[in-house]
VMD Tcl script that builds the backbone (N, CA, C; Angstrom):
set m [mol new atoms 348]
animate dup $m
set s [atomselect $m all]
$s set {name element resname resid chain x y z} {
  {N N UNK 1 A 35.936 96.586 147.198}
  {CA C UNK 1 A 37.305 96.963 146.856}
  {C C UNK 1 A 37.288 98.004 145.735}
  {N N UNK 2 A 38.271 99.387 146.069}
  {CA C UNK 2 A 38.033 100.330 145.017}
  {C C UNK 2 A 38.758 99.474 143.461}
  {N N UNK 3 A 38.354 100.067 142.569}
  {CA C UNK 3 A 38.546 99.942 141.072}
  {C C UNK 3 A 40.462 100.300 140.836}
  {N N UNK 4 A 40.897 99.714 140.537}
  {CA C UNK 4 A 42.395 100.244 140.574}
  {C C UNK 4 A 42.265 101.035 138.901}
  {N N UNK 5 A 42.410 102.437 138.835}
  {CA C UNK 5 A 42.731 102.961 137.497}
  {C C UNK 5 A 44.411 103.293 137.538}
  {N N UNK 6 A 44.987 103.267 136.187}
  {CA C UNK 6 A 45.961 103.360 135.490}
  {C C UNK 6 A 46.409 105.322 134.812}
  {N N UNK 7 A 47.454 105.826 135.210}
  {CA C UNK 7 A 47.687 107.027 134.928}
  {C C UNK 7 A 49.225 107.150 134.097}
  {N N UNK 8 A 49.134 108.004 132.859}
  {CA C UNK 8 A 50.233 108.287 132.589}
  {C C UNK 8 A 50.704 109.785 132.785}
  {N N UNK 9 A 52.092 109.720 132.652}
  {CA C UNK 9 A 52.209 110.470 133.442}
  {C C UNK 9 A 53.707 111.294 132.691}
  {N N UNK 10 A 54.803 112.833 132.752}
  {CA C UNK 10 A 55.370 112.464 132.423}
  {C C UNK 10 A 56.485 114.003 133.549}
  {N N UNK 11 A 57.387 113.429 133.001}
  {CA C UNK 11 A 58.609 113.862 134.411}
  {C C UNK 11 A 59.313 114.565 133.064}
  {N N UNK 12 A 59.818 115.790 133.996}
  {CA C UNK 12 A 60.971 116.447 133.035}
  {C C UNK 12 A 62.175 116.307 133.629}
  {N N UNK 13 A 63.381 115.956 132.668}
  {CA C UNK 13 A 64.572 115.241 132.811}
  {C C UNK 13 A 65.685 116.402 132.843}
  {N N UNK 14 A 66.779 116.834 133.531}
  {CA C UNK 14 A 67.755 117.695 133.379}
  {C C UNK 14 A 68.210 117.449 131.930}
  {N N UNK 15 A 69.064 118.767 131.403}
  {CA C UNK 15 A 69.122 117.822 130.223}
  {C C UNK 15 A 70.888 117.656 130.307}
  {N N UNK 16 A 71.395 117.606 131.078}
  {CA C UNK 16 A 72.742 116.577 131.383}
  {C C UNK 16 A 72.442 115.042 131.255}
  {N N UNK 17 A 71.442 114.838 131.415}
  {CA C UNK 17 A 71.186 113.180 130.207}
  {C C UNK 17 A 71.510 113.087 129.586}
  {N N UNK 18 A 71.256 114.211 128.402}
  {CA C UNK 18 A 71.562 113.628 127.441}
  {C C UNK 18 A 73.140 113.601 127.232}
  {N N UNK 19 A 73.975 114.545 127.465}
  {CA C UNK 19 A 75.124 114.262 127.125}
  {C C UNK 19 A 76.133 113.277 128.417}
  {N N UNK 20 A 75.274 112.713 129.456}
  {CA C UNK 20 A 76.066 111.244 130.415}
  {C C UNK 20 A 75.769 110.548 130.415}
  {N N UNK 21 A 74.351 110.338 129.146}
  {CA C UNK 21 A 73.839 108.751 129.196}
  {C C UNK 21 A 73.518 108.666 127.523}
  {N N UNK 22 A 75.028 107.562 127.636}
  {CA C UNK 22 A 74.648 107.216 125.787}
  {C C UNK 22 A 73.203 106.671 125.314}
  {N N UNK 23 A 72.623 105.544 126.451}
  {CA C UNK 23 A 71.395 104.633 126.057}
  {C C UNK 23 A 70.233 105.780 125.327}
  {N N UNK 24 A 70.321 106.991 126.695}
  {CA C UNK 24 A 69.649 107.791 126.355}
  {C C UNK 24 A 69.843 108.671 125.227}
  {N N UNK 25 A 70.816 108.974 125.215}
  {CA C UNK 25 A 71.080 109.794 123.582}
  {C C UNK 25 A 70.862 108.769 122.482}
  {N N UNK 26 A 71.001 107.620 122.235}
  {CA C UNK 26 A 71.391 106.632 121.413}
  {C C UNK 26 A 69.865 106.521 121.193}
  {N N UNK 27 A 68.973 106.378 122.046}
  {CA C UNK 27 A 66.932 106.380 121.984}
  {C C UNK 27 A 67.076 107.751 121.283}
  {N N UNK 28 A 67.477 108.649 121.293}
  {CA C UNK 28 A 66.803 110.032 120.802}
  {C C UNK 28 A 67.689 110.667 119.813}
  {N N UNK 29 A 67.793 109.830 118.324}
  {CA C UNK 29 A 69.097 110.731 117.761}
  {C C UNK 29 A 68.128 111.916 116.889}
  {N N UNK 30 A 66.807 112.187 117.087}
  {CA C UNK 30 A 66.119 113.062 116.384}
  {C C UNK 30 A 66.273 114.170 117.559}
  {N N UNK 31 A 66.889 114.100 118.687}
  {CA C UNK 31 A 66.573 115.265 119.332}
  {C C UNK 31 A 68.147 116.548 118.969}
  {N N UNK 32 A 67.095 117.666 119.341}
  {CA C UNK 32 A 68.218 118.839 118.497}
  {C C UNK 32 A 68.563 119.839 119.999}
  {N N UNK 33 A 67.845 119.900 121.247}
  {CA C UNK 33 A 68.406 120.640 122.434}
  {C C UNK 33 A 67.673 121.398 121.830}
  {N N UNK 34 A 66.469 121.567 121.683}
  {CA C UNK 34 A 65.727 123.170 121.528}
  {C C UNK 34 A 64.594 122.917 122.862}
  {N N UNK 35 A 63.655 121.723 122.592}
  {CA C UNK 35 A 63.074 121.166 123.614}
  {C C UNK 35 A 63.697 120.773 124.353}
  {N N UNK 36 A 62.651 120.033 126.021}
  {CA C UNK 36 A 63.530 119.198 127.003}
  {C C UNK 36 A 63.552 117.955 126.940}
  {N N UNK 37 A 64.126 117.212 127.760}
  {CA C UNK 37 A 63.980 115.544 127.669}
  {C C UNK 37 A 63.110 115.136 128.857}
  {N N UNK 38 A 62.319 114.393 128.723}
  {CA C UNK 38 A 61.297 113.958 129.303}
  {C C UNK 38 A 61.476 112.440 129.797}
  {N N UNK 39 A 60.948 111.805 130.794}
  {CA C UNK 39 A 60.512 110.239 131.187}
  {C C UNK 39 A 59.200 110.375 131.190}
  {N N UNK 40 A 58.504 109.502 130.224}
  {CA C UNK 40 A 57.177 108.931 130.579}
  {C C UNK 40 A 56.846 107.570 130.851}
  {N N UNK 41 A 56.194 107.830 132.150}
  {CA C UNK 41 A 55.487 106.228 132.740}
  {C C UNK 41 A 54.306 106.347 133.014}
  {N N UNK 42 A 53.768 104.963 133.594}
  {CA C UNK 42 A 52.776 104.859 133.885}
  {C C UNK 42 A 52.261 104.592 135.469}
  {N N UNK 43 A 51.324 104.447 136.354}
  {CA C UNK 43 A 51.193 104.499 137.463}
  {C C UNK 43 A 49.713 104.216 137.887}
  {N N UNK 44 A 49.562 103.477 138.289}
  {CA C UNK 44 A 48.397 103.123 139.502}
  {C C UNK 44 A 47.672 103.640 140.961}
  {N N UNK 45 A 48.981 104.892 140.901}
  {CA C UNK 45 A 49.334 105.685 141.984}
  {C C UNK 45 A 48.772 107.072 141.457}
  {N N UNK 46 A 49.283 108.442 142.075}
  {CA C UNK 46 A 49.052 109.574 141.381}
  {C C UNK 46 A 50.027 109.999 140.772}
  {N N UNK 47 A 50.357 110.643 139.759}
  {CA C UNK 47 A 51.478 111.046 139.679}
  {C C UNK 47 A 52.755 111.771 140.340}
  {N N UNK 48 A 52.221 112.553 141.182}
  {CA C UNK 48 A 52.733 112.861 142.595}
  {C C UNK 48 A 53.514 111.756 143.043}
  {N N UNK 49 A 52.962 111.027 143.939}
  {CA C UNK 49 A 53.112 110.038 144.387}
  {C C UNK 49 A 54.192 108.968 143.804}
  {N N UNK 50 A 53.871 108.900 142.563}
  {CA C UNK 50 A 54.817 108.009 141.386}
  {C C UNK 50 A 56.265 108.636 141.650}
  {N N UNK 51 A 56.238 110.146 141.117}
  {CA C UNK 51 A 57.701 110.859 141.142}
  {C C UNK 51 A 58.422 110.869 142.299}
  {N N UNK 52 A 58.127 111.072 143.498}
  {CA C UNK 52 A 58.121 110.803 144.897}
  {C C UNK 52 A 58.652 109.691 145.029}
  {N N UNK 53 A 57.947 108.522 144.597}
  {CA C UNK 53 A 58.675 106.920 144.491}
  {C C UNK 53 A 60.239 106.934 144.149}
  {N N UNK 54 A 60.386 107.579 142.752}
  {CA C UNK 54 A 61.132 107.933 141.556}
  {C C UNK 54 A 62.187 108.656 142.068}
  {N N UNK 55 A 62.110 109.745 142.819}
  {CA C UNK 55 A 63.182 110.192 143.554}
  {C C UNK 55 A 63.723 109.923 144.694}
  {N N UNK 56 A 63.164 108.875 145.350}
  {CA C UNK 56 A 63.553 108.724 146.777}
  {C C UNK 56 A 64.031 106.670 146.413}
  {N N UNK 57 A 63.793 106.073 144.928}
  {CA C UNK 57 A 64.185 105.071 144.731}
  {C C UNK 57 A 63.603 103.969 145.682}
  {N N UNK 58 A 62.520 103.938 145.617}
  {CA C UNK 58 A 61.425 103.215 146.157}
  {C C UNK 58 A 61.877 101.856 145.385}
  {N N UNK 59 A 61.354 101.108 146.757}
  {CA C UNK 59 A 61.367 99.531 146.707}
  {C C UNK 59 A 60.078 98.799 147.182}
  {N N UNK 60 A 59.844 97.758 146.320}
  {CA C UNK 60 A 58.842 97.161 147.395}
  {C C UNK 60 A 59.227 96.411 148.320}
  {N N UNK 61 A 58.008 95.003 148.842}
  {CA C UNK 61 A 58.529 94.868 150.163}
  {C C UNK 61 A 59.391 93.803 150.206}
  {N N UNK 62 A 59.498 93.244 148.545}
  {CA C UNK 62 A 60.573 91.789 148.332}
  {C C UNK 62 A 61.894 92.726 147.953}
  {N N UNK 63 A 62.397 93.787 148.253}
  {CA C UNK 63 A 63.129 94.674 148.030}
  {C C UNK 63 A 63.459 94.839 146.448}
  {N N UNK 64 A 62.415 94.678 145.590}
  {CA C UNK 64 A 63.167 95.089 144.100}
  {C C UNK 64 A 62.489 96.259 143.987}
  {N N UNK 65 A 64.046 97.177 143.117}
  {CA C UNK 65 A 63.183 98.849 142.660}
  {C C UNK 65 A 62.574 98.639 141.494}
  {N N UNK 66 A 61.946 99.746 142.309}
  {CA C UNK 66 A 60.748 100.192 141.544}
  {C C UNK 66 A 60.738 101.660 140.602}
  {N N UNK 67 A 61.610 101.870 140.753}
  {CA C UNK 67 A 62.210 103.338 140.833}
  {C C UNK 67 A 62.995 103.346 139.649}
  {N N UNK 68 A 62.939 104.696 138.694}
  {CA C UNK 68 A 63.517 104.251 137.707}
  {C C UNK 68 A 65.494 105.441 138.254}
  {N N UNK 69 A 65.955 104.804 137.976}
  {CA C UNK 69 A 67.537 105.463 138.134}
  {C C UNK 69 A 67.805 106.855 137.546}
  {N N UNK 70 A 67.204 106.872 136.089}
  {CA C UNK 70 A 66.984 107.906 135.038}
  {C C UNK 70 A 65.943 108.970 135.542}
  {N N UNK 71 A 65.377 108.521 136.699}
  {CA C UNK 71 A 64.362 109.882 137.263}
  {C C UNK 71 A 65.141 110.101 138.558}
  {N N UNK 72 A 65.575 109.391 139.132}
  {CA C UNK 72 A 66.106 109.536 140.472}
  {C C UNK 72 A 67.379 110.490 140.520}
  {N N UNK 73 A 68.124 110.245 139.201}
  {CA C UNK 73 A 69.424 110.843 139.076}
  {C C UNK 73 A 68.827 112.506 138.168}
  {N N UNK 74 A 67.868 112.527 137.210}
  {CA C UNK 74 A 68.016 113.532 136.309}
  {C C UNK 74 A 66.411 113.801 136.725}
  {N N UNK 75 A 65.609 113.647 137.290}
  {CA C UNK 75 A 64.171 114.190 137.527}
  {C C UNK 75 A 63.704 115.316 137.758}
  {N N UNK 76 A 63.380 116.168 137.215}
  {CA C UNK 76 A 63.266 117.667 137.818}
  {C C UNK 76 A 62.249 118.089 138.432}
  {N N UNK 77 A 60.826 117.965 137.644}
  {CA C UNK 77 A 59.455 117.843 138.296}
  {C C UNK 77 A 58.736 117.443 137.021}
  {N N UNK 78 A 57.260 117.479 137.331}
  {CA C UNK 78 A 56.450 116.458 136.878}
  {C C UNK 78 A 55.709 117.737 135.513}
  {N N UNK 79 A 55.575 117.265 134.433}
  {CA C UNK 79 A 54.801 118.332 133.306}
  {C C UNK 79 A 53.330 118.350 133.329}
  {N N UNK 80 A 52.374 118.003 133.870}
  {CA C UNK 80 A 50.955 118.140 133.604}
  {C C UNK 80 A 50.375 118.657 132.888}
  {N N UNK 81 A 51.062 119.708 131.710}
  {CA C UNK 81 A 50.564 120.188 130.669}
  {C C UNK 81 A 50.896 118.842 129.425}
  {N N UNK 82 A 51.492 118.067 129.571}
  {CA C UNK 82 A 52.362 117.175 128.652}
  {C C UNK 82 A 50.865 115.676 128.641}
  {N N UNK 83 A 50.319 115.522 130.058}
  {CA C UNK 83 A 49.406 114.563 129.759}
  {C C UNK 83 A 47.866 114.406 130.753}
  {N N UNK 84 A 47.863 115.525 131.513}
  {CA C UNK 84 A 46.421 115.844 131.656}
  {C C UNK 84 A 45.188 115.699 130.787}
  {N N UNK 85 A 45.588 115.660 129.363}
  {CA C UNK 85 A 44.507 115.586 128.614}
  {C C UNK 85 A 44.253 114.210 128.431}
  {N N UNK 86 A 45.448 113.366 128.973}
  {CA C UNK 86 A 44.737 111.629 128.699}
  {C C UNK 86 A 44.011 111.390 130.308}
  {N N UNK 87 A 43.190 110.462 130.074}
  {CA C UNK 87 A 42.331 110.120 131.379}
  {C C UNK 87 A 42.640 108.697 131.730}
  {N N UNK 88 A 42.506 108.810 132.791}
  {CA C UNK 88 A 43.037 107.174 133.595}
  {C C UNK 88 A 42.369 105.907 132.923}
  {N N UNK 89 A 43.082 104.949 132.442}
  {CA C UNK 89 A 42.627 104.119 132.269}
  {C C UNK 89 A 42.244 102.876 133.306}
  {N N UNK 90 A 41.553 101.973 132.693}
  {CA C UNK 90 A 41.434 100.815 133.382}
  {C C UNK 90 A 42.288 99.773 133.487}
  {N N UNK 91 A 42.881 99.167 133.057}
  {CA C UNK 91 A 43.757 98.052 132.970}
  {C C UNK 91 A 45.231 98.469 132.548}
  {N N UNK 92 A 45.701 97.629 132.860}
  {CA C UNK 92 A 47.585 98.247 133.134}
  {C C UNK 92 A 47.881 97.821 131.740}
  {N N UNK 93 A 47.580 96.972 130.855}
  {CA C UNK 93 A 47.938 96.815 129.394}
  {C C UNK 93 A 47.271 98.314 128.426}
  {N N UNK 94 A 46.418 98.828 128.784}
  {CA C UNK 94 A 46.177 99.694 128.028}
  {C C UNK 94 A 47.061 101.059 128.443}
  {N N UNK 95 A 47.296 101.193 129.771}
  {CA C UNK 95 A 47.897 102.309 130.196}
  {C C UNK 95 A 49.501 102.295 129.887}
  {N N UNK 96 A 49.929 101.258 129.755}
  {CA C UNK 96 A 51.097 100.873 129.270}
  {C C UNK 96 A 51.646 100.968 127.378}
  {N N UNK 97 A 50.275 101.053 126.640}
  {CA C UNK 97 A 49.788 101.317 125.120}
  {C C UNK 97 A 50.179 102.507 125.172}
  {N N UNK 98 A 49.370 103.185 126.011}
  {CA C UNK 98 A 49.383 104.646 126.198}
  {C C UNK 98 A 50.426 105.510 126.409}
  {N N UNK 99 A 51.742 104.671 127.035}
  {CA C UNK 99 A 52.275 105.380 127.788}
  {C C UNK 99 A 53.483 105.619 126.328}
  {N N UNK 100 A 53.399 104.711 125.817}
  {CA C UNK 100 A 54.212 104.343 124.412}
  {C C UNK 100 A 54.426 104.983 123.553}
  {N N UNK 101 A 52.655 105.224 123.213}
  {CA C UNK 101 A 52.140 106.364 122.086}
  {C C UNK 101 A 51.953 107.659 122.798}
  {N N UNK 102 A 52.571 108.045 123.955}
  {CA C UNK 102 A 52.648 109.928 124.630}
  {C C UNK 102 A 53.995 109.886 123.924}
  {N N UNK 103 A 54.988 108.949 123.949}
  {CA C UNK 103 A 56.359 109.078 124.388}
  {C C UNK 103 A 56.771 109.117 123.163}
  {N N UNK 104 A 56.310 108.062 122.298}
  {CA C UNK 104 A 56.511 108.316 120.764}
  {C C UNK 104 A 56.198 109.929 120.116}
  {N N UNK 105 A 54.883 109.988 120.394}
  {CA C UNK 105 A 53.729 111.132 119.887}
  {C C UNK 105 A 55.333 112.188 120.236}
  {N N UNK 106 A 55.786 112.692 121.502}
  {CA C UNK 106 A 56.498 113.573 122.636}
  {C C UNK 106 A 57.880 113.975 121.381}
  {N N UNK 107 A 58.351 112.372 121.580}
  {CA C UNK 107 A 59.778 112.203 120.581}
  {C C UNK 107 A 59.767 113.003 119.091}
  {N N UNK 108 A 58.025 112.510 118.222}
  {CA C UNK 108 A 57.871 113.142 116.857}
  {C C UNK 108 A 57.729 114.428 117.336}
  {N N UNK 109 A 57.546 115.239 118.010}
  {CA C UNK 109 A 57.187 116.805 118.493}
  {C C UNK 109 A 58.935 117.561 118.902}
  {N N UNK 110 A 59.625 116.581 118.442}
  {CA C UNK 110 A 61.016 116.820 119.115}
  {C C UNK 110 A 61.775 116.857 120.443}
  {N N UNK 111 A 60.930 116.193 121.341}
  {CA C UNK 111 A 61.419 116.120 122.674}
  {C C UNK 111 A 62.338 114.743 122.518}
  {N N UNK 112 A 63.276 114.655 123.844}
  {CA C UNK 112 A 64.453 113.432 123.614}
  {C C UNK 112 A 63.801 112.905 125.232}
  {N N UNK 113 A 63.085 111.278 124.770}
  {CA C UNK 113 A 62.111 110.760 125.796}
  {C C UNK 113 A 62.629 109.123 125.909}
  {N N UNK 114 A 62.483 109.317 127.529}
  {CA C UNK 114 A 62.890 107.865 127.813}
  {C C UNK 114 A 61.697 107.079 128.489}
  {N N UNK 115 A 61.352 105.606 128.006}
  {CA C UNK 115 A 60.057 105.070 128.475}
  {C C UNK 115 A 60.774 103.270 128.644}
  {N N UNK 116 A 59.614 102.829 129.311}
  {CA C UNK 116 A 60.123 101.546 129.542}
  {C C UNK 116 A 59.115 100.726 128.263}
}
mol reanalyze $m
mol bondsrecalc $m
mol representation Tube
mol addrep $m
């Protein structure tokens, strides 16, 4: 059985988020509209594949989404300059660490970022 690795990953957000979704403005009162707003997650999948999920509001097979609403509605495409430099991890608790400290790291750089 292959090795399941862990990828983060991160999606660029329209930025009509920020001004139709309070939760989301209310997470980002350091952001100023010079940068964009971003979703970062994590994935077991490729990232491709993940956003794909994300826009088409993927379910599994006990029908709960999987899909986040905030990518489905505002998703634009995927940044690979934003986290190519991290490498897949092994276990879903660390990739989930990871996905925390991009999104934090993203937010102090002035981007307005939504994560689970």
């Amino acid at each position: 059985m292959p090795r399941i690795e862990y990828r983060v990953y991160v999606i660029e957000l329209s930025k009509k988020i920020f001004t139709e979704n309070t939760k989301f403005r209310l997470a980002n009162p350091q952001f100023n509209g010079v940068l964009e707003c971003l979703y970062v997650g994590m994935t077991s999948k490729t990232p491709k594949e993940r956003f794909i999920q994300h826009k088409t509001g993927y379910r599994n097979k006990k029908g709960h989404k999987l899909s986040s609403s905030i990518v489905q509605k505002y998703g634009s495409y995927l940044r690979p300059s934003l986290y190519n430099h991290i490498d897949p991890l092994p276990t879903r608790h660390q990739a989930e660490q990871m996905e925390r400290i991009l999104a934090l790291e993203l937010r102090r750089k002035g981007y307005a970022v939504w994560f689970n």
